[in-house]
BAFI-3210 file (N, C-alpha, C; in Angstrom, 3 decimals, decimal comma, padded with zeros to 6 digits):
// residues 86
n [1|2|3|4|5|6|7|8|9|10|11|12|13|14|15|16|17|18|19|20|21|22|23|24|25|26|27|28|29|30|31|32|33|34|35|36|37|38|39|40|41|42|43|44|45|46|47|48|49|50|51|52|53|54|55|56|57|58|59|60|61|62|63|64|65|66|67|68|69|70|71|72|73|74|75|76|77|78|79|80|81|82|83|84|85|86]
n.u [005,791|005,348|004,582|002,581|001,825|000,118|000,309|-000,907|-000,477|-002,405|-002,094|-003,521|-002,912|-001,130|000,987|001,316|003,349|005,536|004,880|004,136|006,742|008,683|007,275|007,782|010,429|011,315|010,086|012,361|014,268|013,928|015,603|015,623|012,911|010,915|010,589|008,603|008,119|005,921|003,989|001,612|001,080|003,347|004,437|005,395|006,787|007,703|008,366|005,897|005,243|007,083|006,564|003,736|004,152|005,977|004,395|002,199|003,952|004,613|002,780|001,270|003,556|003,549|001,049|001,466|003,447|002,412|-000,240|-003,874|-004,644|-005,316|-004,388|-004,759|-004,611|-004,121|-003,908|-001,724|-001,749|001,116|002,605|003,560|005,936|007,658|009,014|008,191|006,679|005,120]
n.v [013,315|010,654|007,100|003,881|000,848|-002,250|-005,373|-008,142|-010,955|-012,681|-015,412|-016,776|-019,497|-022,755|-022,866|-021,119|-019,967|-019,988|-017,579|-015,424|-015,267|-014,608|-011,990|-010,672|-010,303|-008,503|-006,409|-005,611|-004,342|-001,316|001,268|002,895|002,064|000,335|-002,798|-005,520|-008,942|-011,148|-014,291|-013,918|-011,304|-008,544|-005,553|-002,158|000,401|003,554|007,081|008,088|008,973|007,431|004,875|004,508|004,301|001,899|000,173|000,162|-000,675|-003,220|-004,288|-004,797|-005,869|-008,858|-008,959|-009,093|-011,402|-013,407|-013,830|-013,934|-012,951|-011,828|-009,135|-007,367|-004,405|-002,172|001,058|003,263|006,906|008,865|006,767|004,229|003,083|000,383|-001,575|-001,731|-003,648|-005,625]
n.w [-017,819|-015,682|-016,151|-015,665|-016,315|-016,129|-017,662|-019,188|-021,241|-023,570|-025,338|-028,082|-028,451|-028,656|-027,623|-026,069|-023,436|-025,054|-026,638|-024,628|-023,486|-025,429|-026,018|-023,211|-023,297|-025,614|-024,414|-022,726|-024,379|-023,990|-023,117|-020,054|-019,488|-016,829|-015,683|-014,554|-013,979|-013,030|-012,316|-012,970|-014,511|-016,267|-015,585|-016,224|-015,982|-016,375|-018,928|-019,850|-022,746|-024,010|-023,273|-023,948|-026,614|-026,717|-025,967|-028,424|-030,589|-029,933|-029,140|-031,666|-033,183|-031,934|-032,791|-035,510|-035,933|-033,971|-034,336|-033,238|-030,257|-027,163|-025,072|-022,058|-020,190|-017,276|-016,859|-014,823|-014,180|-013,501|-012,597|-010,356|-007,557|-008,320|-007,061|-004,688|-001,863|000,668]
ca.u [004,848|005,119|003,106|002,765|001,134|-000,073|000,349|-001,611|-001,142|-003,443|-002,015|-004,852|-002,036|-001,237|002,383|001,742|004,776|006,686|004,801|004,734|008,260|009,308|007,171|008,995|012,199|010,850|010,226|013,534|014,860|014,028|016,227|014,858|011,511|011,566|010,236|008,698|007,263|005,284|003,092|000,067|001,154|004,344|004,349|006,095|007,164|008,348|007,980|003,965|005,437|008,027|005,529|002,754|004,853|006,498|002,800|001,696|004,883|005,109|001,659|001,478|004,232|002,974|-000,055|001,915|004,285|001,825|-001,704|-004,842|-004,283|-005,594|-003,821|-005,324|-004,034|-004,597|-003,130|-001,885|-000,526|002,027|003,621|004,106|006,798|007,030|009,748|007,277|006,333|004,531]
ca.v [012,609|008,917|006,468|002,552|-000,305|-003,638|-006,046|-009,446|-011,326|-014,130|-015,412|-017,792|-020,402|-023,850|-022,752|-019,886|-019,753|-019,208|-016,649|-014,533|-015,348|-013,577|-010,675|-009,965|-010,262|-007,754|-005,231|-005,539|-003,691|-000,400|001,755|003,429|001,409|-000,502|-003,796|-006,293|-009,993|-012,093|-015,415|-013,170|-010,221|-007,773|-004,191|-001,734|002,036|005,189|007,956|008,851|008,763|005,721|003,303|004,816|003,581|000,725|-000,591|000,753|-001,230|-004,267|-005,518|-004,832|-006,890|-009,503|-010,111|-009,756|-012,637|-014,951|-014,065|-013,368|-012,375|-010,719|-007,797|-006,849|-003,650|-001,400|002,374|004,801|008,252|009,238|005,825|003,591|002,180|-001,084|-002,051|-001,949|-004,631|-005,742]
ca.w [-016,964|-015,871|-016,252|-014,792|-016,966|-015,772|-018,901|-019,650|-022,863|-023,197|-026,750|-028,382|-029,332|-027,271|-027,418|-025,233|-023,064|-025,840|-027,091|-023,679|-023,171|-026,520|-025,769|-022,653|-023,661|-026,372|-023,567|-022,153|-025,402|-024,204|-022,106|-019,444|-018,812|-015,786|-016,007|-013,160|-014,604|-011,738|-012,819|-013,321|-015,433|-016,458|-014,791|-016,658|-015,727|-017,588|-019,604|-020,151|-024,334|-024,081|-022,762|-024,915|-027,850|-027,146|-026,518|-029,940|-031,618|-029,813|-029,545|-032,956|-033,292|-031,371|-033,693|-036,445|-035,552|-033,529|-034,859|-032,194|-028,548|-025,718|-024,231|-020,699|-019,226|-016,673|-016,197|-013,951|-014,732|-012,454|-012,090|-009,402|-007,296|-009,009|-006,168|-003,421|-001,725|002,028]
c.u [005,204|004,297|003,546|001,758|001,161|-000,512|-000,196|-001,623|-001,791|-003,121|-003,308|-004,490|-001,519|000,199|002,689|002,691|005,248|006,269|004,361|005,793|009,132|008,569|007,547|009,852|012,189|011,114|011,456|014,450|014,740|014,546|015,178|013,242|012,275|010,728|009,917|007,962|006,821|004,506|002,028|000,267|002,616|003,661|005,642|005,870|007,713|008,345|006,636|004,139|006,190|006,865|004,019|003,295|005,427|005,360|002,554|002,560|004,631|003,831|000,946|002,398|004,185|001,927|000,466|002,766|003,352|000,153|-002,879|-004,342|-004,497|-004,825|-004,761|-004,261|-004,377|-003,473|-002,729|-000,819|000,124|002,682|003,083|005,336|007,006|008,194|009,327|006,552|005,961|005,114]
c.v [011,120|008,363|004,536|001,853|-001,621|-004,365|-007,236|-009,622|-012,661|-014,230|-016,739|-018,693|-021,422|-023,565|-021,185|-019,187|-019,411|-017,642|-014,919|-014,108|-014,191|-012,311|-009,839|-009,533|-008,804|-006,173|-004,673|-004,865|-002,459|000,166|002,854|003,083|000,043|-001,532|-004,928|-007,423|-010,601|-012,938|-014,942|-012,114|-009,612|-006,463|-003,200|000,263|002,697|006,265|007,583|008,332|007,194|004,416|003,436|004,006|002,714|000,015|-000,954|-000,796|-002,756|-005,408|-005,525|-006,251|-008,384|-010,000|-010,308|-011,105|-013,513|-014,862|-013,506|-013,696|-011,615|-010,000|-007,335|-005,638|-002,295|000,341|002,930|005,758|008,418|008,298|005,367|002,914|000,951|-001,896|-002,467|-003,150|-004,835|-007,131]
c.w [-016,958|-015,489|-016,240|-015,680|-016,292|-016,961|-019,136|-020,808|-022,516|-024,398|-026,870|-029,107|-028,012|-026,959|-026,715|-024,383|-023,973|-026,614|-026,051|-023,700|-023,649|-026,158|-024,829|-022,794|-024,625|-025,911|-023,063|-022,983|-025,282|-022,542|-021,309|-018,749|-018,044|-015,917|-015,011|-013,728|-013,150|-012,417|-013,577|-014,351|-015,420|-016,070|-015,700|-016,147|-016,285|-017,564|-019,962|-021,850|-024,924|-024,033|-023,452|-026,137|-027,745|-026,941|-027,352|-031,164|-030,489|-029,057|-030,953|-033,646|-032,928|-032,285|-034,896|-036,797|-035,223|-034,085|-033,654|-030,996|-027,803|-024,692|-023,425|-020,677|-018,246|-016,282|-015,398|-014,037|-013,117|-012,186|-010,590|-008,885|-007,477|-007,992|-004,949|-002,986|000,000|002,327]
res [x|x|x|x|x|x|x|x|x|x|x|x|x|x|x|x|x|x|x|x|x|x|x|x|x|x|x|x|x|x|x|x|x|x|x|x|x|x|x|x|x|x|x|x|x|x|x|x|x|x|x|x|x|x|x|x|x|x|x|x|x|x|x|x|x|x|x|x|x|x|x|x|x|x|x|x|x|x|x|x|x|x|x|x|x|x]
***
């Protein structure tokens, strides 16, 4: 099954850029998830299990490294075309 995430970190540190930045780059470590950043949020596509778990691990990771932070995200099973555009 795939499955489409819309990503928001809101870190609760004045050096926030950098601590987005790195958690992108983060994402970009796994093969097979597709990956779309825009001003407002990261969009990520997959595997239903892949993107279940690199969640799990890497906002984990995330507080362990920078401390408190707000993760927004919104679902949808089956994926979306994250290429699409009007």
């Amino acid at each position: 099954m795939q499955l489409s995430v819309e990503i928001s970190l809101y870190p609760l540190k004045d050096n926030y850029l950098e601590v987005i930045k790195w958690f992108i780059q983060r994402l970009d470590a796994y093969p097979g998830v597709q990956r779309l950043t825009n001003g407002m949020s990261t969009q990520l596509g997959g595997d239903y299990d892949t993107i279940m778990a690199l969640l799990a691990t890497e906002m984990k990771a995330a507080h362990a490294q920078w401390g408190k932070g707000v993760f927004v995200c919104k679902f949808i099973p089956g994926g979306v075309n994250l290429d699409h555009s009007e």
